[in-house]
LOSEFI-957004 format. One record per residue (C-alpha): x, y, z. Coordinates in steps of 0.001 Angstrom, whole numbers, plus 500000, padded with zeros to 6 digits. Example, Ala and Ser with C-alpha at 12.3 -4.5 7.8 and 13.67 -1.06 7.14 Angstrom:
% residues 2
<site><u>512300</u><v>495500</v><w>507800</w></site>
<site><u>513670</u><v>498940</v><w>507140</w></site>
This chain:
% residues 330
<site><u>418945</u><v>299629</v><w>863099</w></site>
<site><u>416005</u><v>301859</v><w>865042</w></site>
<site><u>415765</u><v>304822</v><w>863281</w></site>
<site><u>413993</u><v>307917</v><w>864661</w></site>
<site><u>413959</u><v>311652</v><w>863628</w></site>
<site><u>415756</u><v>314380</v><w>865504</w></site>
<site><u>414114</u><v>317142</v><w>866996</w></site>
<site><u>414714</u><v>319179</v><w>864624</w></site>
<site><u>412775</u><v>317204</v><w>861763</w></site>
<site><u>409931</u><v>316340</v><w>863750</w></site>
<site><u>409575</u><v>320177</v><w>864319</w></site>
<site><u>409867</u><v>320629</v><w>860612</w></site>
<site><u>406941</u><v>318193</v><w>859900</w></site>
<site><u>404821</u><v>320047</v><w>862599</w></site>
<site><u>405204</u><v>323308</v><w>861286</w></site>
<site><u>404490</u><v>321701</v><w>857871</w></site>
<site><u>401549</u><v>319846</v><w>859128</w></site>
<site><u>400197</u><v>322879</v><w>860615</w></site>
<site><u>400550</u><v>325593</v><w>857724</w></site>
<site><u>398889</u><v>322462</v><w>855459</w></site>
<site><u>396113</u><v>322003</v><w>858108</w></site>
<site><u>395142</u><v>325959</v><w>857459</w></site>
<site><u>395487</u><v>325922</v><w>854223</w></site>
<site><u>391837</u><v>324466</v><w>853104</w></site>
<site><u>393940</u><v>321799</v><w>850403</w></site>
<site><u>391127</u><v>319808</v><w>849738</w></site>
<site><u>389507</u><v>323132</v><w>847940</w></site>
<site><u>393310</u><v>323343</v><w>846305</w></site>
<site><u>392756</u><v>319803</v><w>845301</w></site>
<site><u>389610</u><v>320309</v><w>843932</w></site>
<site><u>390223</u><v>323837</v><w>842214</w></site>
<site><u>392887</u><v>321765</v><w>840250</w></site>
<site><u>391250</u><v>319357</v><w>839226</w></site>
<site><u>388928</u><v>321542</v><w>837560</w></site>
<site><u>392113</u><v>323402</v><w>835902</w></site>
<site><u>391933</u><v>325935</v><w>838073</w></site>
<site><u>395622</u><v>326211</v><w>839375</w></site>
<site><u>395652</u><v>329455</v><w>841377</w></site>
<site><u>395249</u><v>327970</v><w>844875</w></site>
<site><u>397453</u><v>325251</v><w>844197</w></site>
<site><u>400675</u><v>327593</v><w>843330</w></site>
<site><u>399813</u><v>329974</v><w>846041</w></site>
<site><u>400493</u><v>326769</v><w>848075</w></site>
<site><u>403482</u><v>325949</v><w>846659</w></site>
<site><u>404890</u><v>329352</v><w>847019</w></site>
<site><u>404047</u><v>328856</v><w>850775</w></site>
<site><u>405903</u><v>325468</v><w>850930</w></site>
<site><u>408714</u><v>327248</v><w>849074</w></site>
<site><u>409022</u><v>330069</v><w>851944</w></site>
<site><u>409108</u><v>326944</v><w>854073</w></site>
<site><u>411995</u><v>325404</v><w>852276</w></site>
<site><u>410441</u><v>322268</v><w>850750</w></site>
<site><u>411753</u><v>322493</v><w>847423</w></site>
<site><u>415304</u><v>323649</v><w>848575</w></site>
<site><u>416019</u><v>320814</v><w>850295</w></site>
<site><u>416438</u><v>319425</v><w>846621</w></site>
<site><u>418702</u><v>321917</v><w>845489</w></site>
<site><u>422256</u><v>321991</v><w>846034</w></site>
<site><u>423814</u><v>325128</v><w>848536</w></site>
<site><u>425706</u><v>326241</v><w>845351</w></site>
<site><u>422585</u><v>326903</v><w>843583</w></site>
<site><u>420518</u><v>328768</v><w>846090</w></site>
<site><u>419048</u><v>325147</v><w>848090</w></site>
<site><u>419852</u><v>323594</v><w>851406</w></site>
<site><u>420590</u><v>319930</v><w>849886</w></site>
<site><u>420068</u><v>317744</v><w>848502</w></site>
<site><u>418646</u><v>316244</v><w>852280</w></site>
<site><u>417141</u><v>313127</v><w>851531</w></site>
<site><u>416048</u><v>312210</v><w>854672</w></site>
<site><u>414459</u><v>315943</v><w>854812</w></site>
<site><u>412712</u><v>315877</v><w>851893</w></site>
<site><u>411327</u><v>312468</v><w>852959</w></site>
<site><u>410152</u><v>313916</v><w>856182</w></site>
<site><u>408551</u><v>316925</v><w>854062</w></site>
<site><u>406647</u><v>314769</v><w>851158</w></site>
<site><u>405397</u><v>312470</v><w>854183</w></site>
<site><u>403689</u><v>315718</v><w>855013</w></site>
<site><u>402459</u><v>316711</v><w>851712</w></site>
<site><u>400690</u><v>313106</v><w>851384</w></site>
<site><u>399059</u><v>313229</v><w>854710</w></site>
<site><u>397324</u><v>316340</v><w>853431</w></site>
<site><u>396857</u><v>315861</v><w>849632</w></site>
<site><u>398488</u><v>318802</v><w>848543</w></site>
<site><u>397956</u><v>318752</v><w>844314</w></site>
<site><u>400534</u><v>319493</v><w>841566</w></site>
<site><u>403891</u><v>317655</v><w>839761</w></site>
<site><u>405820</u><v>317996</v><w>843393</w></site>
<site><u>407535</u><v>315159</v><w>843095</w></site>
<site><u>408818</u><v>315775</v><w>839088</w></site>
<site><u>410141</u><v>319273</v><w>840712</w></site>
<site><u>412220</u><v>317732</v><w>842821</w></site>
<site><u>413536</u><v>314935</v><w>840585</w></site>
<site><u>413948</u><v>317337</v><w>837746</w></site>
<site><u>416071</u><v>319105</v><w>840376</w></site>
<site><u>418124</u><v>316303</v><w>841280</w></site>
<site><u>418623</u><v>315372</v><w>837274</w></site>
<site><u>419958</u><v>319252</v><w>836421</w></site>
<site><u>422269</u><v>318763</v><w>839281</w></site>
<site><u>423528</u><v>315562</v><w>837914</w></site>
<site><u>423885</u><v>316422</v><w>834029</w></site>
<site><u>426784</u><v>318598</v><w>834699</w></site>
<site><u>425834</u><v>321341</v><w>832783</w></site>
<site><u>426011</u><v>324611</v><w>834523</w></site>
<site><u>424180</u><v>326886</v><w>832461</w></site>
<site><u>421020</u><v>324670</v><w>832968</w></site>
<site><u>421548</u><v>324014</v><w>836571</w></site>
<site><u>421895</u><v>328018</v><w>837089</w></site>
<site><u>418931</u><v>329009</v><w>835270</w></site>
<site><u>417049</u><v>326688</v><w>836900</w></site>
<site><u>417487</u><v>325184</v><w>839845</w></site>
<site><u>417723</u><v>328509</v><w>841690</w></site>
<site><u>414303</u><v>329092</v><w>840967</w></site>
<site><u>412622</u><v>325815</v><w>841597</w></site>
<site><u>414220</u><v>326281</v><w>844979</w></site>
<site><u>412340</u><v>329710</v><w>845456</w></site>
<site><u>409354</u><v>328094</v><w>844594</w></site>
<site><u>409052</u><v>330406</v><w>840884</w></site>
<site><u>409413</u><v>327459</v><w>838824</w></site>
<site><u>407211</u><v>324263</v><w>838693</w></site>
<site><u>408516</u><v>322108</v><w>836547</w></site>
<site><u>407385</u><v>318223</v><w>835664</w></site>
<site><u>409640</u><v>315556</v><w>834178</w></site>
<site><u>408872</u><v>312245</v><w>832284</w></site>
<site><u>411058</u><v>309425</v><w>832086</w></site>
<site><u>409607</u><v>306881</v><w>830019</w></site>
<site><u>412306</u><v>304436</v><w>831103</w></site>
<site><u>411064</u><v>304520</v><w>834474</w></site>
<site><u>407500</u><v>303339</v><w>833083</w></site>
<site><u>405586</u><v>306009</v><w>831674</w></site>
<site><u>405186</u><v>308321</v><w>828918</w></site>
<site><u>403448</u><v>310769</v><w>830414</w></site>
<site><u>404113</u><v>314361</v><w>832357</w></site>
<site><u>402098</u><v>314834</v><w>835421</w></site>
<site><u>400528</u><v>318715</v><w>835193</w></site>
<site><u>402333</u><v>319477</v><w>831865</w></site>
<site><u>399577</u><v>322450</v><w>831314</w></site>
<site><u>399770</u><v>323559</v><w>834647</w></site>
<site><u>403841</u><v>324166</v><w>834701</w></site>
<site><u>406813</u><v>326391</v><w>833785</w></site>
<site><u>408550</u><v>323263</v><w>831649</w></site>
<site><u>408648</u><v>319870</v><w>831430</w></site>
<site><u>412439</u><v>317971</v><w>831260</w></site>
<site><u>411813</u><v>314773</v><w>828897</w></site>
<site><u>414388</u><v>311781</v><w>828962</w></site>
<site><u>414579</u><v>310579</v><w>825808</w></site>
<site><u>417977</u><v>308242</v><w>825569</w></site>
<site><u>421480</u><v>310376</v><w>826229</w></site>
<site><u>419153</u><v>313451</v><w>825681</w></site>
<site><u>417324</u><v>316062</v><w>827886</w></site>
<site><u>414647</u><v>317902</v><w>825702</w></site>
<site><u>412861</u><v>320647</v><w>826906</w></site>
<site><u>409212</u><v>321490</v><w>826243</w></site>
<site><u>406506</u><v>323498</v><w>827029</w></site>
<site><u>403985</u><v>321420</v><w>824941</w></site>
<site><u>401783</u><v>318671</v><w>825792</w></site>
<site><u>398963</u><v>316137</v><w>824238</w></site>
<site><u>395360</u><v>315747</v><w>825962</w></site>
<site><u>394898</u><v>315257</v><w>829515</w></site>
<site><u>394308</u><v>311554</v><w>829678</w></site>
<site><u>391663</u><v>310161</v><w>832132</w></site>
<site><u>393096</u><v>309035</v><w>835145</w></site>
<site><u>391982</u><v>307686</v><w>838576</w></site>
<site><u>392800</u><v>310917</v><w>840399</w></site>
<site><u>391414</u><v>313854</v><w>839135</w></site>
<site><u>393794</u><v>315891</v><w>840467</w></site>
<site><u>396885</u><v>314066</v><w>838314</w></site>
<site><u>396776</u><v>315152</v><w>835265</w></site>
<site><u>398987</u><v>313282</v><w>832597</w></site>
<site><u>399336</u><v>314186</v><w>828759</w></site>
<site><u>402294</u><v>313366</v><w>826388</w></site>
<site><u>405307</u><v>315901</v><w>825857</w></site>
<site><u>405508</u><v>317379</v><w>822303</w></site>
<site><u>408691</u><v>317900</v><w>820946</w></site>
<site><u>410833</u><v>320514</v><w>822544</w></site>
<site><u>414533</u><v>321620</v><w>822516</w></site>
<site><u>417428</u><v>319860</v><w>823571</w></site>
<site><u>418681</u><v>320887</v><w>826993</w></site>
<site><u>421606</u><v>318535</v><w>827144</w></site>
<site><u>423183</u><v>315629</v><w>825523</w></site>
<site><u>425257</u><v>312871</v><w>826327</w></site>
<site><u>426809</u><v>309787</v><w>828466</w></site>
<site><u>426064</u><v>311132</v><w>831936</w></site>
<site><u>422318</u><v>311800</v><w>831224</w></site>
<site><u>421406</u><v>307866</v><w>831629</w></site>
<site><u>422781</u><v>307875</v><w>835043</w></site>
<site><u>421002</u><v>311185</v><w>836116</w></site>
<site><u>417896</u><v>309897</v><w>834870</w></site>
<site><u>418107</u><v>307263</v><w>836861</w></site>
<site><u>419619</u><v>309183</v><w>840207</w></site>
<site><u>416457</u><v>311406</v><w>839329</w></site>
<site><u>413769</u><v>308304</v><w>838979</w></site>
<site><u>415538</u><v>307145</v><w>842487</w></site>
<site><u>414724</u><v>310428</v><w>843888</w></site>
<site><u>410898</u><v>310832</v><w>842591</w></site>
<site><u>410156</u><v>306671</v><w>844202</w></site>
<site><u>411647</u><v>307934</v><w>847042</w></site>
<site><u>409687</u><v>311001</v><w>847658</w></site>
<site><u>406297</u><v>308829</v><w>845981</w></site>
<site><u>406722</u><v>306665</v><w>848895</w></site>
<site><u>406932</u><v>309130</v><w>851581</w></site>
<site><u>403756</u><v>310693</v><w>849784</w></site>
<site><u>401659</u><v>307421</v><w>849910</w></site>
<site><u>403167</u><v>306714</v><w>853498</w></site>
<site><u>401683</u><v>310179</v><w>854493</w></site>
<site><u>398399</u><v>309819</v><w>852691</w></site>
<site><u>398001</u><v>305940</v><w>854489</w></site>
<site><u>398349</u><v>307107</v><w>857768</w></site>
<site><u>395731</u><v>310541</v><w>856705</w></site>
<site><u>392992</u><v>308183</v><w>855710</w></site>
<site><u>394093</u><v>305457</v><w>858684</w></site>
<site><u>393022</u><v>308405</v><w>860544</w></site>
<site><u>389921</u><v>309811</v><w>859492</w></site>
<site><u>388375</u><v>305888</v><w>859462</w></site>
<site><u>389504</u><v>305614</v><w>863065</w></site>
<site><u>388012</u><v>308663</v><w>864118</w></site>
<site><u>384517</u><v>307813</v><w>861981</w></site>
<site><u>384167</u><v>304385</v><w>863130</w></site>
<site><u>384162</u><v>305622</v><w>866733</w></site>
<site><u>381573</u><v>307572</v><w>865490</w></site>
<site><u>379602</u><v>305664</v><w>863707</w></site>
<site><u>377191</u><v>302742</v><w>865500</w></site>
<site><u>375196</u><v>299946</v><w>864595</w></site>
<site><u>372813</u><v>297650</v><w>866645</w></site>
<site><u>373803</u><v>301051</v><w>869143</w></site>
<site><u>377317</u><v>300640</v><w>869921</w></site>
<site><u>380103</u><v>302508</v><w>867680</w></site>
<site><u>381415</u><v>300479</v><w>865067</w></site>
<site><u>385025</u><v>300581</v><w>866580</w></site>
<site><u>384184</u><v>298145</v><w>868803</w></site>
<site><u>383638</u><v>295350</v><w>866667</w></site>
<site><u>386566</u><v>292839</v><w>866850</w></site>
<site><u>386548</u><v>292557</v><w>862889</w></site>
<site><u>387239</u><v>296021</v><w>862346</w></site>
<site><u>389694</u><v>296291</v><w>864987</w></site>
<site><u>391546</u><v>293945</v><w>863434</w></site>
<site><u>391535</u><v>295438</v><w>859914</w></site>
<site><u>392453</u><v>299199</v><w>861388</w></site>
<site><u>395770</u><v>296919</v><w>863240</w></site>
<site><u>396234</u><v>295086</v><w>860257</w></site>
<site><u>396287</u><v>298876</v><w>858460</w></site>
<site><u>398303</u><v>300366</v><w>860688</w></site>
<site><u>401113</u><v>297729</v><w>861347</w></site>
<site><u>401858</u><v>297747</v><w>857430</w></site>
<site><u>402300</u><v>301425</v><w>857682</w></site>
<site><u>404528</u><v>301107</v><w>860752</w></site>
<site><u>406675</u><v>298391</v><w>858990</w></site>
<site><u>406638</u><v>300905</v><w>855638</w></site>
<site><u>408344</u><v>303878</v><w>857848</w></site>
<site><u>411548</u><v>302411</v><w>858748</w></site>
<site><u>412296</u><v>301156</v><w>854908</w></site>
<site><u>411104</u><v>304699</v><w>853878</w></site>
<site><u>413852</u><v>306603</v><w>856255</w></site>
<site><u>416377</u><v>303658</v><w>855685</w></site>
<site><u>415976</u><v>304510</v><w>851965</w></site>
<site><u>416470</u><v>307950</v><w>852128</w></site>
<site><u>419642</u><v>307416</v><w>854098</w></site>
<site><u>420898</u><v>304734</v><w>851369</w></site>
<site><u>420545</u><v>307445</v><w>848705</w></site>
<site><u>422681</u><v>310345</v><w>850830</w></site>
<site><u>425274</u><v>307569</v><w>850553</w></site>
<site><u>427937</u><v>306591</v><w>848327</w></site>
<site><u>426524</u><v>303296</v><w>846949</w></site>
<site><u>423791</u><v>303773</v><w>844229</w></site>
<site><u>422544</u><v>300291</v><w>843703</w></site>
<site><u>422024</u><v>299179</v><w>846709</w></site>
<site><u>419912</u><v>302765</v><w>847359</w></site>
<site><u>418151</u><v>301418</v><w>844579</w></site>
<site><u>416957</u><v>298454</v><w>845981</w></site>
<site><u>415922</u><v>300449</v><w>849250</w></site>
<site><u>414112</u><v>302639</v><w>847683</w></site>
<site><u>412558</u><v>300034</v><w>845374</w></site>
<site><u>411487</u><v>298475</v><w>848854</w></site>
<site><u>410352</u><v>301432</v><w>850078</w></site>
<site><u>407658</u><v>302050</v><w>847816</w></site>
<site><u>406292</u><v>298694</v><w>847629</w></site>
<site><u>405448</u><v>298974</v><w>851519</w></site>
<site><u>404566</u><v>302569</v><w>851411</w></site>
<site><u>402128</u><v>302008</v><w>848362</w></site>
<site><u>401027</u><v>298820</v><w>849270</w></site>
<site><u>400061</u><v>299416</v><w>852971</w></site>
<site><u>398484</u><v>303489</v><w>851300</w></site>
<site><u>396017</u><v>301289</v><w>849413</w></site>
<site><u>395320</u><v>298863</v><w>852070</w></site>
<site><u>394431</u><v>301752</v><w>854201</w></site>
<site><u>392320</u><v>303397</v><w>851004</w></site>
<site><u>390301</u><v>300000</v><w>850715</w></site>
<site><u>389707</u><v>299376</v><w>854678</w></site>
<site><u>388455</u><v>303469</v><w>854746</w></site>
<site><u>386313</u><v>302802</v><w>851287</w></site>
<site><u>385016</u><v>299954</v><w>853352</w></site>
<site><u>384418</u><v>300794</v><w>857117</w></site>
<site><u>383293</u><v>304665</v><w>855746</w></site>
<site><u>380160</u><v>302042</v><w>853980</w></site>
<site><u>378661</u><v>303801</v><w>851354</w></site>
<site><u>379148</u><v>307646</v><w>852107</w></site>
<site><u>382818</u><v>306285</v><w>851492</w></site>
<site><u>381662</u><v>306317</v><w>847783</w></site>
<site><u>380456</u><v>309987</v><w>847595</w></site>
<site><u>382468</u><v>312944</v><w>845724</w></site>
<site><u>381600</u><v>315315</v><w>848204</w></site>
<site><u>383033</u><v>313873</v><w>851230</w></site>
<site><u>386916</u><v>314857</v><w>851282</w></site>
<site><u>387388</u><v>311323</v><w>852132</w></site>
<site><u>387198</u><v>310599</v><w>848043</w></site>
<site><u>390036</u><v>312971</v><w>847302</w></site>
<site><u>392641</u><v>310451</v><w>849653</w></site>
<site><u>390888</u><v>307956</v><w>848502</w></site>
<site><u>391314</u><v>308232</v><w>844712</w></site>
<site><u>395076</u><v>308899</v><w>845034</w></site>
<site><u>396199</u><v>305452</v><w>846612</w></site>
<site><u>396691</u><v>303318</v><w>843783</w></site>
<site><u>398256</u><v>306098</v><w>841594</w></site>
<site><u>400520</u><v>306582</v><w>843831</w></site>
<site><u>401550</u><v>302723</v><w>844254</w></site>
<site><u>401372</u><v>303224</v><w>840611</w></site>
<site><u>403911</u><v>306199</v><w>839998</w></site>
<site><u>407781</u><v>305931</v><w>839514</w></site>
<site><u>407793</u><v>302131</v><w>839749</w></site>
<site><u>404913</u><v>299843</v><w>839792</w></site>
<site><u>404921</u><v>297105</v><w>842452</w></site>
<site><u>405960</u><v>294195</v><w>839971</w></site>
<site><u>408751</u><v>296864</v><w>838976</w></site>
<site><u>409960</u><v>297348</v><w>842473</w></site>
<site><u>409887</u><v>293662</v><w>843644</w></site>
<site><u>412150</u><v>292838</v><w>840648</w></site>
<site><u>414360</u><v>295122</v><w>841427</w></site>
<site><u>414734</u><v>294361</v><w>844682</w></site>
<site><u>415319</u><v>290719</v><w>844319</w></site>
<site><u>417712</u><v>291657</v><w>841258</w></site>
<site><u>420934</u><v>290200</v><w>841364</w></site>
């Protein structure tokens, strides 16, 4: 199957590209890193006017969705350009409040994460981690524990991690939002949703730093000819940029599988999905580290902040090992 956007997705993706290009997000990035979140949620609240986090929400609830493919299209976006903060738990808290069944909690929420007034991060430690992503910087964070939904506003330490801009402490407590048999199955309908969106995140931040090494080894020379001429690191950038072309069609094949009726084998798509997406978004972190030499290293150069996020993101909602087993699963 050859699939390719319509025109009016592509549009969508260059508006978004272009609002994210004049937006200055590596100083975002950096601000919240430092805990600084103000220019961070004055960027969310401009990717809410442009309907990012609706595309989560169902119609009856104030959203335009759920639109997998959409929101694929839209997080492929928000990779190339690093944009900080628990956008991916937003949207998969959104998808699990629309799949609990409980009304009152789907009404007093999921109307505002669609306007962009609530951030909101989620941990499901079933899905391989016990931490929230931003719990400090959010409205609430939804924690799976079992057949229950707590809510909490509470959180442990920041933990180190290998993006400064991720930053993941332990849920404390909290209140129970819901209870019972149908909250295993939106858990995992909402852990399908965040790998999805992960992987069009780490597809959009492979092809960002594919990018930026293409245009600096044309740039850069040795024995006086540009680097990009040498046959080794043509081959690398090809090598770079054919995993990233084979990671696109399993990313929009995925998205498809999960607007369907058959949940396991979206599963397995989407478990596909972000292997390639991750794996080829640290390939192309590695070959930038390496044909960048060793101002590739350096804090300062914006280069580090796409850098540091590859392997968290192949990390994130499903590790590799995690993926592959599912996949071959029978």
């Amino acid at each position: 199957m050859r699939f390719l956007l319509d025109d009016e997705q592509r549009e969508f993706a260059r508006s978004l590209d272009a609002m994210l290009t004049a937006s200055d997000t590596p100083g975002a990035v950096r601000a919240w890193a430092s805990g600084d979140t103000a220019p961070g949620r004055a960027l969310w609240s401009r990717l809410a006017e442009a309907g990012v986090f609706a595309l989560a929400v169902p119609e009856p609830y104030e959203g335009l969705g759920p639109l997998p493919v959409e929101l694929a299209v839209a997080f492929t976006e928000l990779g190339r350009h690093a944009v900080p903060g628990p956008l991916v738990e937003t949207v998969a808290a959104a998808a699990l409040l629309d799949r609990l069944g409980d009304q009152d909690a789907a009404a007093a929420w999921l109307p505002r994460i669609a306007a962009g007034k609530a951030v909101v991060s989620l941990c499901v430690p079933a899905a391989g981690s016990p931490y929230a992503l931003d719990p400090d910087a959010t409205d609430a964070v939804l924690v799976v524990a079992g057949d229950t939904v707590l809510l909490t506003e509470d959180a442990g330490p920041v933990q180190p991690s290998a993006d400064p801009a991720r930053r993941l402490a332990r849920p404390l407590g909290g209140t129970v939002l819901a209870r019972g048999p149908e909250v295993e199955a939106a858990a995992g309908h909402a852990a399908d949703v965040a790998a999805l969106v992960t992987a069009a995140q780490a597809l959009g931040l492979g092809r960002a730093l594919l990018d930026r090494t293409v245009a600096y080894v044309k740039q850069r020379t040795q024995f006086g000819v540009a680097i990009g001429s040498f046959q080794a690191v043509k081959h690398r950038l090809a090598d770079t940029l054919l995993a990233l072309e084979f990671a696109q069609p399993l990313l929009h094949s995925a998205a498809l599988a999960l607007a369907g009726p058959d949940g396991r084998e979206a599963g397995r798509e989407i478990a596909a999905a972000k292997v390639a997406a991750g794996d080829s978004a640290y390939a192309a972190a590695r070959a930038a580290l390496q044909l960048h030499g060793a101002v590739g290293y350096t804090d300062e150069l914006d280069l580090s902040l796409w850098i540091r996020k590859a392997r968290p993101l192949r990390e994130a909602w499903g590790t590799p090992a995690a993926c592959r087993a599912r996949v071959l699963a029978p």
